[in-house]
C-alpha positions as CSV (number, residue, x, y, z in Angstrom):
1,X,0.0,0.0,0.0
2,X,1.6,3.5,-0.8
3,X,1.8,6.1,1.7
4,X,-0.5,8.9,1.9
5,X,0.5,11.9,3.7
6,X,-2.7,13.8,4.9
7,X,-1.5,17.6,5.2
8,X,-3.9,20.3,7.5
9,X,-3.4,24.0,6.8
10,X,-4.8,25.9,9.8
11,X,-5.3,28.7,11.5
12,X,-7.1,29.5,15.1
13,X,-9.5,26.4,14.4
14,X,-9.8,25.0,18.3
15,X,-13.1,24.5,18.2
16,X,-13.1,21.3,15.5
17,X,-9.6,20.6,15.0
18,X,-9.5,17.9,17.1
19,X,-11.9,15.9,16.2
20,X,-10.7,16.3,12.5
21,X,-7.6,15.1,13.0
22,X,-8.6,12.3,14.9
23,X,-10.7,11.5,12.5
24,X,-7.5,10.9,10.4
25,X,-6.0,9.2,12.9
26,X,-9.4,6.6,12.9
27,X,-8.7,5.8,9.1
28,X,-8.9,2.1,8.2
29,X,-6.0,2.6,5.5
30,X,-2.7,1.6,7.6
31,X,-0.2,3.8,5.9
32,X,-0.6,7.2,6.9
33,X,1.3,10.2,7.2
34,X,0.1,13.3,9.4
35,X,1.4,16.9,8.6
36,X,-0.1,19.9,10.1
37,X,0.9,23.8,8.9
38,X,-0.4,26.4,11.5
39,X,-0.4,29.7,10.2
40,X,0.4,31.0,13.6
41,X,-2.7,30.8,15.0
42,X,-3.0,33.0,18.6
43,X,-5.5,29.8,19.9
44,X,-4.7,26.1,21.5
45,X,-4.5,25.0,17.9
46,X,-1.2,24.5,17.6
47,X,-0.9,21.9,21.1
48,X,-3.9,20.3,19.9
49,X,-2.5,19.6,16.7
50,X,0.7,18.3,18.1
51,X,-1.5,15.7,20.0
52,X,-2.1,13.8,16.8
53,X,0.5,14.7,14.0
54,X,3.4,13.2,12.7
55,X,5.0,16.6,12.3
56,X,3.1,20.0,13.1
57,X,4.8,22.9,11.7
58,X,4.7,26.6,11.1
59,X,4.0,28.5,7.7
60,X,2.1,30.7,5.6
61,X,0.9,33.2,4.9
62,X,-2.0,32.1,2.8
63,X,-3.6,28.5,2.3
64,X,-2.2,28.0,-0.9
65,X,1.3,28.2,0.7
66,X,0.9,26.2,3.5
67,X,-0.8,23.3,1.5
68,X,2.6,23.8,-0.9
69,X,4.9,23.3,2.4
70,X,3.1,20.6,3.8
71,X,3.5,19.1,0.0
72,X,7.1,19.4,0.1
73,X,7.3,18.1,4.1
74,X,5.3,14.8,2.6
75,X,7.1,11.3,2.5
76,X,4.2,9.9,1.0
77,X,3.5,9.0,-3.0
78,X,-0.4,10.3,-2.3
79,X,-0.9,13.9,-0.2
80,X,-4.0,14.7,0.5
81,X,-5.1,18.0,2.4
82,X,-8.2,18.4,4.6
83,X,-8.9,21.4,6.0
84,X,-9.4,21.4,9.9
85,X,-12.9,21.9,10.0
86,X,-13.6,19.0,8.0
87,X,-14.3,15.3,9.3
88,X,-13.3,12.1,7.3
89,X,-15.6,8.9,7.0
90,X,-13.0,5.8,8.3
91,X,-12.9,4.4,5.2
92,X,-12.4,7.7,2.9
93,X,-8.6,7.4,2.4
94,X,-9.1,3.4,1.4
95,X,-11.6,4.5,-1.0
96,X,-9.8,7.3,-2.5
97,X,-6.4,5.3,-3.4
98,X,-8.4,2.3,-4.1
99,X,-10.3,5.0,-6.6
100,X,-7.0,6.3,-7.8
101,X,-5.3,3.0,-7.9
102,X,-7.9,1.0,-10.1
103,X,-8.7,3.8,-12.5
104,X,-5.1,4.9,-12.9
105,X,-6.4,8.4,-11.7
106,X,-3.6,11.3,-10.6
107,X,-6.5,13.1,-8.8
108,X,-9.6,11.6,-7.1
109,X,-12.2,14.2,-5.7
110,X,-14.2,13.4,-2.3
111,X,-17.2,15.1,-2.3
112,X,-18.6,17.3,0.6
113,X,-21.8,17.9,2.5
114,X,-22.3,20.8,4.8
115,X,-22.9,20.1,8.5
116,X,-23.6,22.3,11.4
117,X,-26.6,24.4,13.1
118,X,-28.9,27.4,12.3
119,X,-31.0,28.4,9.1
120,X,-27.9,29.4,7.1
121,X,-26.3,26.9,7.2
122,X,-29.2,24.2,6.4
123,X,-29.3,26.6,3.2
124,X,-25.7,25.8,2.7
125,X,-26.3,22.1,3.2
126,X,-29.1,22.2,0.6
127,X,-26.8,23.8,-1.8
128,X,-23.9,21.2,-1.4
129,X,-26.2,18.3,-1.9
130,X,-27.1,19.8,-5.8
131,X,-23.6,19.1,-6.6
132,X,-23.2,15.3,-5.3
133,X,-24.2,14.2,-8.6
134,X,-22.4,16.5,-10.5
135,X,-18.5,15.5,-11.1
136,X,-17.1,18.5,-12.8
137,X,-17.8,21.1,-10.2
138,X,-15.6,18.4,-7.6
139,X,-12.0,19.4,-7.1
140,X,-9.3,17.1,-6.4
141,X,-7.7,15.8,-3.1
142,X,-5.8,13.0,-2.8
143,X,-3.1,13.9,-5.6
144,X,0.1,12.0,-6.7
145,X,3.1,13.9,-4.9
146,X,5.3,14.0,-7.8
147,X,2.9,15.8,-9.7
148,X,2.4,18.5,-7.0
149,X,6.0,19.0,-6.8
150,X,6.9,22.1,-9.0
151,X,4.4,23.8,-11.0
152,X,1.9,21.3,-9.5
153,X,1.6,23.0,-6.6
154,X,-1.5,25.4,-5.2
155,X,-1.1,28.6,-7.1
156,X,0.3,31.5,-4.2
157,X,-1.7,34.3,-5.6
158,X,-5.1,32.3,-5.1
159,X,-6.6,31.7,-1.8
160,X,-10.2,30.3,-2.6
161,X,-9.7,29.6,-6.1
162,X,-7.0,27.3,-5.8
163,X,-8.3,24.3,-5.7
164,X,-10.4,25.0,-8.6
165,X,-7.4,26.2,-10.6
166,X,-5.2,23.0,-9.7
167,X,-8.7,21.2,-11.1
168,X,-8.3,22.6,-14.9
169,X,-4.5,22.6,-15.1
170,X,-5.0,18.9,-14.5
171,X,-7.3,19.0,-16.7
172,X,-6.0,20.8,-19.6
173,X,-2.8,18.6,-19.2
174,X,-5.3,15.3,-19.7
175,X,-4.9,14.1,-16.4
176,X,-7.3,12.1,-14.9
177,X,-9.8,13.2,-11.8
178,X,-11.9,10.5,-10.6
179,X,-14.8,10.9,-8.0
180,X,-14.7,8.9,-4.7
181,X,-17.8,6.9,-3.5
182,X,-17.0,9.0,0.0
183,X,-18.7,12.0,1.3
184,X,-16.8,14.2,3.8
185,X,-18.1,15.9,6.5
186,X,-17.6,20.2,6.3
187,X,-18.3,21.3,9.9
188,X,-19.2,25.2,8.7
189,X,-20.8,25.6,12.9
190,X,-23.4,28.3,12.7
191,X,-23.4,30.0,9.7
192,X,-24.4,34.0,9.5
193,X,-24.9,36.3,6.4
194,X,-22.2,37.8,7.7
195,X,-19.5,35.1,7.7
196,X,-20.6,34.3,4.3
197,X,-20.0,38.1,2.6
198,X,-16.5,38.0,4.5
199,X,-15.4,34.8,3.5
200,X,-16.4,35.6,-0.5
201,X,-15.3,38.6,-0.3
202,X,-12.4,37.5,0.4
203,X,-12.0,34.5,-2.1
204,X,-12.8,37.1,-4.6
205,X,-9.9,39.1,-4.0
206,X,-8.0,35.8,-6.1
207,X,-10.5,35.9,-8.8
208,X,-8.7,38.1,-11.0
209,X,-5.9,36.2,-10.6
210,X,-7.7,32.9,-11.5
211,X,-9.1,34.3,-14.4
212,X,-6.0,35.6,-15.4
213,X,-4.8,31.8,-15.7
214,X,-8.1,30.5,-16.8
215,X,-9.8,32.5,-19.7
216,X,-13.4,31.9,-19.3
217,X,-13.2,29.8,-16.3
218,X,-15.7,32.3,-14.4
219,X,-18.5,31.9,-16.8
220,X,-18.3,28.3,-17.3
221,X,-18.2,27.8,-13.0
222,X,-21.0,29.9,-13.1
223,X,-23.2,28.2,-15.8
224,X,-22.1,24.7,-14.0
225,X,-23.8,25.8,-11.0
226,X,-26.8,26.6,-12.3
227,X,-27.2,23.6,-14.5
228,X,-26.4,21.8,-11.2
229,X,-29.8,23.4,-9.8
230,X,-31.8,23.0,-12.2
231,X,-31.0,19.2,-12.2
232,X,-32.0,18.9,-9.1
233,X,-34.9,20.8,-9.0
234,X,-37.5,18.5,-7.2
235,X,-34.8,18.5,-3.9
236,X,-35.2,22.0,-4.0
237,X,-39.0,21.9,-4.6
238,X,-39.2,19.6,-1.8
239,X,-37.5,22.6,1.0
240,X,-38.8,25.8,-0.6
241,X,-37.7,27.4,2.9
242,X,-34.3,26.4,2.6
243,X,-34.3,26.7,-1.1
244,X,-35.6,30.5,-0.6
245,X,-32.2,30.3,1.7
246,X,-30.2,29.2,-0.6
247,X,-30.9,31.7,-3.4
248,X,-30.6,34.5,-0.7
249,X,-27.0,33.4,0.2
250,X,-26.1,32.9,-3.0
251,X,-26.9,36.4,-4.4
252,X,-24.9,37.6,-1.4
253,X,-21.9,35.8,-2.7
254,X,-22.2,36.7,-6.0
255,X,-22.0,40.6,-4.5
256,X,-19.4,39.9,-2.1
257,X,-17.2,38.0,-4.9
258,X,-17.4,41.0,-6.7
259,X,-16.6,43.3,-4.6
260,X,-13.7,41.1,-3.6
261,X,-12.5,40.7,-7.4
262,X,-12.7,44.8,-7.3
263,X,-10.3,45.1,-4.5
264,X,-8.4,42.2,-6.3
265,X,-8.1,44.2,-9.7
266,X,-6.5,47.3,-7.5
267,X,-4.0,45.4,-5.8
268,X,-3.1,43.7,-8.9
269,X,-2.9,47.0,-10.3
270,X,-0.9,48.6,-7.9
271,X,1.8,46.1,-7.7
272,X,2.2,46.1,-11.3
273,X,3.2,49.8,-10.7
C-alpha cells in the first residue's frame, strides 16, 4: 500500500480541529502520514494539533502556501489535504487510493456535504447536496506527490480559487480526476450572512488572478452551477424554505465576490506599478 500523507493547513481552528484530525487518525487505511501547517494561530490549535500529527509545523501566509509546504514536508506518494474543520468517513482514504489505484487516476475528488446548526447553514447544506451528482464542479484531493511537486503546486496568488485552478490545469494537461464513492463531513458551525459576505469577499480578491490563468473559467463555474440546480430541481421543490435560503446566500456571494474581485483588480494594479 503507498503512503498517503494527509496535510492540515490551519489557523485558530480549536473548536473542530481535534476531532478532524482524529478522524484521520481513525482511518482504516494503515499507511498514513500526518502533517499539520499552523499559520500562527494566537489559539490552543497548535498543542492540539501536536497531540495527533506526525509533524506540526509553522508556515504561511495564505492557504495556498501552506498546503505547498506541507507538500514538500510529505514522505508519501499520495498527499492529500483536509482542512481542519472537516471530518473524514473511516474508510475515505481506502476509498480514495483504491479509486486512484484501479482507475489509474492522478487526482480523485471526495465530495462534501455541509454540517452544522442554524438556518444558514441548512441553506448551505441544501446547496452542497445539488452538486453530489455532478462530477465536474468536484476538485481534487488526494493527488500523486510527484505531480504537485513544481508547477503542480497550489497557485500562491489564489486563496479560494486554488483548488479550482489545480482542477483545470489537470485537466487541460489530460490528467485524470476521478470521483470517490465518499462524502466528507464540512463542519461550517453556525453560519451568519455575515460570515458568508467576508469569507467571499475575500475568495474574490483571487478571482482576477484565476481568471487571469483561466480565460473563461468564471462563466463556465457559473453556468455549472446553475445547471447543477436546475438538475435537481425537485430536492429544491421539496424545502422551498431552505431553497428560498439558498438563493438569498447565493446572491450575497455573488455581491461579495465582486466586490472582492474589485479590491483584487486594485492590488493587482498597484503592484504592477
Amino acid at each position: 500500500m503507498p503512503l498517503v500523507t494527509v496535510v492540515v493547513p490551519t489557523r485558530n481552528n480549536e473548536r473542530t480541529i481535534a476531532e478532524c484530525l482524529s478522524s484521520v487518525r481513525a482511518q482504516t487505511y494503515p499507511q498514513l502520514e500526518l502533517i499539520v501547517v499552523d499559520n500562527h494561530s494566537t489559539d490552543e490549535t497548535p498543542s492540539i494539533a501536536s497531540k495527533f500529527a506526525d509533524e506540526t509545523v509553522t508556515g504561511g501566509p495564505e492557504r495556498s502556501a501552506q498546503r505547498n509546504l506541507g507538500i514538500e514536508l510529505a514522505d508519501g506518494v499520495w498527499v492529500l489535504w483536509l482542512d481542519s474543520d472537516m471530518v473524514l468517513p473511516p474508510r475515505s482514504v481506502e476509498i480514495a487510493v483504491d479509486t486512484a489505484l484501479r482507475t489509474g487516476a492522478t487526482g480523485v475528488a471526495l465530495p462534501e456535504r455541509t454540517i452544522g446548526s442554524g438556518f444558514w447553514t441548512a441553506c448551505r447544506a441544501l446547496e452542497r447536496e445539488c452538486y453530489l451528482d455532478q462530477p465536474w464542479l468536484h476538485n481534487p484531493r488526494l493527488v500523486r506527490r510527484d505531480y504537485l511537486l513544481g508547477d503542480g503546486g497550489f497557485h500562491l496568488a489564489m486563496s479560494g480559487p486554488e483548488d479550482a485552478d489545480l482542477r483545470l490545469r489537470m485537466r487541460s494537461e489530460g490528467r485524470r480526476i476521478e470521483l470517490a464513492p465518499i462524502i466528507v463531513d464540512h463542519d461550517e458551525g453556525k453560519l451568519t450572512v455575515g460570515d458568508v459576505l467576508s469569507k467571499r469577499y475575500y475568495y474574490g480578491r483571487s478571482i482576477p488572478a484565476f481568471a487571469g490563468q483561466h480565460d473563461g473559467a468564471v462563466g463556465k463555474q457559473g453556468r455549472a452551477v446553475l445547471k447543477a440546480y436546475a438538475a435537481n430541481w425537485r430536492r429544491l421543490a421539496a424545502d422551498p424554505a431552505h431553497a428560498g435560503g439558498m438563493v438569498v446566500l447565493r446572491s450575497l456571494e455573488v455581491v461579495g465576490y465582486a466586490l472582492g474581485a474589485r479590491r483584487g483588480r486594485r492590488d493587482r494594479a498597484k503592484a504592477a506599478r
